[in-house]
C-alpha positions, 0 to 999 in steps of 0.5 A, spaced: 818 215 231 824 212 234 828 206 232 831 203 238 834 197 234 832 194 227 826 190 232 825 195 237 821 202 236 818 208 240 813 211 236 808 217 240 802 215 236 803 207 239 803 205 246 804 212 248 811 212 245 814 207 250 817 201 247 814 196 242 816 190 238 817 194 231 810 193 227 806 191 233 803 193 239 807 189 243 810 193 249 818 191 251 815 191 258 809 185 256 815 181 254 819 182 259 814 182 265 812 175 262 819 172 262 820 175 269 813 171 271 815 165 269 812 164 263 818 161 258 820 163 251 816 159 246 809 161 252 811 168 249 812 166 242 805 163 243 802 169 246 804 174 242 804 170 234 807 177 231 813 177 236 818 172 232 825 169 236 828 174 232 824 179 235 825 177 243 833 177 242 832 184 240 827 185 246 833 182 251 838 186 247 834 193 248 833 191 256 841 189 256 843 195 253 838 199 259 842 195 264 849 198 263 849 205 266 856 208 270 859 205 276 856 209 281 861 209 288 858 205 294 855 209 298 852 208 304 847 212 304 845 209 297 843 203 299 839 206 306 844 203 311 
């Protein structure tokens, strides 16, 4: 098992080792997908009734930390011109 953050774990033997809320079946990326389609917080929380508020700022933490990545140059070529 690995503890990403005190709220967010991957463990081979849950979800097939990708991201979940600590404790529960919930994927990092259910959450995610849900805000990203609209849904609001508390239509999350009351979704997911073992995911707490606590749990979702780890969530967005854990999906922030995944967005900070090296200054890759400018390229042309990276962007398909």
């Amino acid at each position: 098992m690995y503890v990403l953050n005190d709220r967010i774990e991957m463990n081979p033997a849950v979800c097939h080792g990708k991201p979940v809320v600590k404790g529960t079946r919930v994927l990092v990326s259910q959450i995610l997908g849900a805000l990203s389609g609209g849904d609001s917080i508390q239509d999350v929380l009351a979704d997911y009734p073992s995911v707490s508020a606590e749990d979702l700022s780890a969530v967005f933490a854990f999906a922030g930390s995944l967005a900070q990545f090296e200054d890759v140059p400018y390229t042309e070529r990276a962007v398909g011109l």
